[in-house]
NUVEX-92899 format. One line per 8 residues: number of its first residue (from 1); their letters; for each residue x negated, y, z negated of N, C-alpha, C. Coordinates in steps of 0.001 Angstrom, whole numbers. Atoms other than C-alpha are relative to their C-alpha. Example, Ala and Ser with C-alpha at 12.3 -4.5 7.8 and 13.67 -1.06 7.14 Angstrom:
BEGIN
1> as> -890,-1190,0,-12300,-4500,-7800,-900,1200,0  820,-1190,60,-13670,-1060,-7140,770,1090,-730
***
This chain:
BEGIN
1> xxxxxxxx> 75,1389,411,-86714,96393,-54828,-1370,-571,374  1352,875,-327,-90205,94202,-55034,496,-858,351  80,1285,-386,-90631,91796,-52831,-1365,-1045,-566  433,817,762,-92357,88789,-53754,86,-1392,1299  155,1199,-703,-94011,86099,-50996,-815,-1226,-950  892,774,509,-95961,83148,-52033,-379,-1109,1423  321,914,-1100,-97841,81526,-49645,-511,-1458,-446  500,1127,212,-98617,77535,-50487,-330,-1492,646
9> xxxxxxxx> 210,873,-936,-99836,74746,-49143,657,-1776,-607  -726,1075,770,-97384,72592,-50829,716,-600,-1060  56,298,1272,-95886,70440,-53307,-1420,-679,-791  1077,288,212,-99171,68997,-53624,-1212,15,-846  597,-1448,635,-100670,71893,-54913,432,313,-1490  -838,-308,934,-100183,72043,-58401,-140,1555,-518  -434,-989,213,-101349,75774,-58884,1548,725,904  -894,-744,-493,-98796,76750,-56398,1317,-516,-400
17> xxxxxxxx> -942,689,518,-96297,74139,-58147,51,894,-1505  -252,-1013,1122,-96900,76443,-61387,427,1384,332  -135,-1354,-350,-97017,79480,-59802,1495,2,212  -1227,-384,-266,-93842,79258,-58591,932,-366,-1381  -958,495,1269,-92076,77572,-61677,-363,1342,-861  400,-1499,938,-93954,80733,-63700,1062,1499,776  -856,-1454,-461,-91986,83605,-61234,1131,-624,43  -1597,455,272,-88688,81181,-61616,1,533,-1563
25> xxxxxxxx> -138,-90,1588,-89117,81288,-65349,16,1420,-498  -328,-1185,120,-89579,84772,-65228,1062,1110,653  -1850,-135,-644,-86470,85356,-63141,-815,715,1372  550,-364,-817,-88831,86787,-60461,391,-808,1313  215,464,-995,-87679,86267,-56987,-764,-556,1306  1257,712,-601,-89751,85050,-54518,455,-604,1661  178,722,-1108,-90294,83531,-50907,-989,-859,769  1078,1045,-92,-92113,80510,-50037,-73,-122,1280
33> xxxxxxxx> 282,717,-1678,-94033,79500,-46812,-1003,-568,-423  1055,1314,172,-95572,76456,-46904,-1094,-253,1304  1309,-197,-1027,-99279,77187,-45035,-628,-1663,710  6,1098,-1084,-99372,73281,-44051,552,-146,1063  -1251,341,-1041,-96138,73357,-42065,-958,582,1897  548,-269,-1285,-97499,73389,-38549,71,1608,709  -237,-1355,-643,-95531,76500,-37236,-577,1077,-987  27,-869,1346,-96678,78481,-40159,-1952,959,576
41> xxxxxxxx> 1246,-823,-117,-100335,79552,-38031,-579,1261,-193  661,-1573,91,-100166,82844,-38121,243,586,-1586  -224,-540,1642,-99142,83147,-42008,-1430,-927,-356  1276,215,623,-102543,80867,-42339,-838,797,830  1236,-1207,113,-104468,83639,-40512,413,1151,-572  -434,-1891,388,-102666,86768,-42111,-881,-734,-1437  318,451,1186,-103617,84672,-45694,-1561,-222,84  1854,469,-25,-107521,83731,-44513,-765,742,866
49> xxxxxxxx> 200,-895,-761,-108110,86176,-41887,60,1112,-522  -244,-998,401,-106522,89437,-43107,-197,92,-1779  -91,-510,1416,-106158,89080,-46673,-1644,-1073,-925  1430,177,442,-109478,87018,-46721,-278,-1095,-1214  -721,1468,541,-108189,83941,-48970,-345,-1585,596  229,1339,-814,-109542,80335,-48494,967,-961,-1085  -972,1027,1255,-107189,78596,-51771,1256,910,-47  -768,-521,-173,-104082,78721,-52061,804,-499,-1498
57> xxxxxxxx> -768,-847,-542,-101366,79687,-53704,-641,1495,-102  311,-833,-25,-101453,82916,-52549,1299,1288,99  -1224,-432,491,-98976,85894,-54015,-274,975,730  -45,-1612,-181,-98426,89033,-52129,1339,680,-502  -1302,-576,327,-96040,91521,-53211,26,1028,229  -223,-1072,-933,-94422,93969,-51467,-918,758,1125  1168,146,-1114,-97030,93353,-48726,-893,1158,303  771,-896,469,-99232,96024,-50388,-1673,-366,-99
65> xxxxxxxx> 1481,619,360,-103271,95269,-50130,-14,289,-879  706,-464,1063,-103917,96296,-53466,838,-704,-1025  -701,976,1383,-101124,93664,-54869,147,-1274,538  272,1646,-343,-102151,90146,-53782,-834,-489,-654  830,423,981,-103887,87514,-55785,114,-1559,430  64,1295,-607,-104963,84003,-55290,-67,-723,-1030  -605,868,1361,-104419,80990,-58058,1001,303,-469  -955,750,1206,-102300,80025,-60732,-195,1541,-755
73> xxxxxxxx> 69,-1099,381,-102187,83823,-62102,798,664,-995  -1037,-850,1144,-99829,84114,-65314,5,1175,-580  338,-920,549,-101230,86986,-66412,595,945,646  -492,-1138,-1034,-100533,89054,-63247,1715,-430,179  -1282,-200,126,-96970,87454,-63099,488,533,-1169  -842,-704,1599,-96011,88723,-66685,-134,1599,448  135,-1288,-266,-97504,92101,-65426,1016,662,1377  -881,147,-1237,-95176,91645,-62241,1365,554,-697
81> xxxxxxxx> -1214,304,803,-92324,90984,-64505,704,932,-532  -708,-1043,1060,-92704,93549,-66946,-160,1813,1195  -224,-1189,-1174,-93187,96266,-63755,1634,-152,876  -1339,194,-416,-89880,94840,-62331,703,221,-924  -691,-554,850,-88340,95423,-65690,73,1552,-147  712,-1499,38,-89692,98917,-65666,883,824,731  -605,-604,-1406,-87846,99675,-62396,1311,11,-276  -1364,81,87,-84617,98036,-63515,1128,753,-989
***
């Protein structure tokens, strides 16, 4: 099974307000941590530290370096989508 985080810094945020409505719409599950929330420090250094990210939202999946991406990214969710179809 792919997992599927999204790191955002809000409702605020309207790429990360698409982003997520784009992996709902594509039935793509998902898990949100909101990188304002105070306790949330060490998911804003794994996101700007490790994975080297200053905007957010930011998608990892299946907490693979070679499958994370930063913005509003429809392209890579359809390619998400149709790889989770692939599997199923």
């Amino acid at each position: 099974m792919i997992t599927v985080t999204v790191y955002s810094t809000g409702d605020g945020c309207p790429w990360c307000v698409r982003t997520c409505s784009c992996l709902r719409l594509a039935g793509i599950p998902f898990t949100l941590i909101d990188l304002s929330a105070s306790a949330n420090a060490p998911a804003r250094e794994f996101v700007t530290d490790d994975l080297g990210y200053s905007a957010a939202p930011v998608v990892v999946v299946d907490q693979e370096p070679q499958h994370h991406w930063s913005g509003f990214r429809p392209d890579l969710i359809q390619q998400l989508s149709n790889r989770i179809e692939a599997i199923s």
